[in-house]
N, C-alpha and C positions, 0 to 999 in steps of 0.2 A: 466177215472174218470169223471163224471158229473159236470159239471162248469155251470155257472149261462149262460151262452154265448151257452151252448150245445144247437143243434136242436134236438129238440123228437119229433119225429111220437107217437100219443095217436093211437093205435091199439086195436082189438078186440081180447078177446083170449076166444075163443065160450066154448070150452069143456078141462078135465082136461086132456085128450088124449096130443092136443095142450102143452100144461106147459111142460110137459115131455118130448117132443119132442125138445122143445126148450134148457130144460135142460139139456139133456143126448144128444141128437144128433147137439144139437147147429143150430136148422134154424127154421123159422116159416116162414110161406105161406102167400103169397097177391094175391087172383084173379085179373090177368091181367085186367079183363074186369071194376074190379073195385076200380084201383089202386087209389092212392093219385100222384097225379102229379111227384112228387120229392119222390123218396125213399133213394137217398145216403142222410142219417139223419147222425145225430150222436149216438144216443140209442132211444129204440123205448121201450115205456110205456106201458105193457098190460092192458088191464082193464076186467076181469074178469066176465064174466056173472053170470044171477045165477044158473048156472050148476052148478057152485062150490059152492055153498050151501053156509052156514054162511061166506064163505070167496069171494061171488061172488058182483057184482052190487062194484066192487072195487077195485085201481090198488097199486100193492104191488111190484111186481116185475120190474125191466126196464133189458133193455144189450146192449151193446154197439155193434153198426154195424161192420159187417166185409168186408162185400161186399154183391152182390145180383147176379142175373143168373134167365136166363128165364128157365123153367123144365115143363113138363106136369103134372098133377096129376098122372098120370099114373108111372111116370117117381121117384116122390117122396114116391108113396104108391104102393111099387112093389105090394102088398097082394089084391091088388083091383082091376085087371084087367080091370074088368066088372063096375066099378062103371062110373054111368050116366054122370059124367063129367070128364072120364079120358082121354079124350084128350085136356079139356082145361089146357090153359096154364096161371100160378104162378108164380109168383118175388118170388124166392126161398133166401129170406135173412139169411146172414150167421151171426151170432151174436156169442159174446165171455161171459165169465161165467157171468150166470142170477146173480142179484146185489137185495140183497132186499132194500126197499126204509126204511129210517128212521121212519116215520109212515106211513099207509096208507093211500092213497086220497079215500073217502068216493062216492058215487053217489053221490049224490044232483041232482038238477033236468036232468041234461042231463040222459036220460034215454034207447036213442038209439045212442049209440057211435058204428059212423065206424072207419074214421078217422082224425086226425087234430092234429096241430101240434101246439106246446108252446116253451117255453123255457125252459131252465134245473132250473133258479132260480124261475119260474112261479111251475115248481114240487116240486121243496126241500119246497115252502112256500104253497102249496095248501092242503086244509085239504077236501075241495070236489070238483069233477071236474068241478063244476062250478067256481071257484079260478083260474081255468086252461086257463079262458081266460081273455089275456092280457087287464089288466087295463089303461094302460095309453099309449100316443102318441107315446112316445119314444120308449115302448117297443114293441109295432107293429111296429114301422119303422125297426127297429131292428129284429125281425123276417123278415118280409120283404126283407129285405136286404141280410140277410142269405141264404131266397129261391131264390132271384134271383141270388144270388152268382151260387146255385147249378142247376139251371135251364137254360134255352135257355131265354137271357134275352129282346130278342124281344117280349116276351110274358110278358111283366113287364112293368110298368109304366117307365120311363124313369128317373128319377127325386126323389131326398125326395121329395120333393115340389110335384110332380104330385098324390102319397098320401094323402096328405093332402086333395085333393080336392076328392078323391072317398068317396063314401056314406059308411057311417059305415054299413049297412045290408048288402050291395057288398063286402064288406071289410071279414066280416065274412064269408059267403058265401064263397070266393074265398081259406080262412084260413081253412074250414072245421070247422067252429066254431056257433053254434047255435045264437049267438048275444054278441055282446062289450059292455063290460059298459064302461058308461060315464067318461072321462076323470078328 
């Protein structure tokens, strides 16, 4: 279940091929090459393109992580032998039943979402994914803390306090997040 403390991965979910695959086969695909640092989340938010027509440019659906595995394309889409990138290698995450969201988070301006990640209670309160990025101090220390929990934490400031002193546009940056408002 989604608690205000969950970490969510904001993912891309390009085509409705994708949805199905999540739904019925339970995994969706991260190019290795262009992962998000930390993939053990706790549910990962898709956000919809507008491939999905009236229902695209907007994330409806989330699931909760099961684990992950490195796979080739080739290895996920037996039916593609041939295709250009079937030897590149996927963070094949394994997810448990898709959960619709209570309403959906809308676009607003972020317009090109890869990845980045929030909190569960920054989802349940956002009405467009601009809402999705942490407003206030606490609540970035708090995510923060979370990735470095799940991360190699020599790659992490040391300290709350060492926080405090990075520049909010690095701060984003490092979050996958286009820009923080102001506290």
């Amino acid at each position: 279940m989604l608690t205000p403390e969950s970490l969510v991965l904001l993912a891309v979910m390009n085509e409705p091929r994708d949805l199905e695959i999540a739904r019925l086969l339970g995994w969706y695909r991260i190019p290795l090459r262009s992962a998000p640092r930390v993939i053990g989340v706790d549910y990962l938010a898709f956000y919809q393109t507008a491939a999905f027509g009236e229902q695209g440019s907007a994330i409806q659906w989330i699931a909760p992580l099961r684990g992950h595995e490195l796979a080739t394309r080739r290895e996920l889409f037996k039916d593609e032998p041939d295709h250009p990138r079937a030897a590149h290698e996927y963070y094949k995450i394994q997810l448990g039943p898709l959960e619709l969201l209570p309403r959906p988070v809308t676009g607003g301006k972020w317009r090109r979402i890869t990845f980045a990640y929030t909190l569960g209670e920054a989802l349940l309160s956002a009405q467009t994914t601009d809402d999705l990025a942490l407003s206030s101090h606490g609540e970035r220390q708090q995510l923060w803390r979370t990735l470095r929990e799940r991360l190699d934490q020599r790659d992490f400031p040391e300290s709350q306090e060492d926080i405090a002193g990075l520049d909010p546009k690095l701060l984003a940056a490092l979050l996958g997040l286009p820009k923080l408002k102001n506290d």
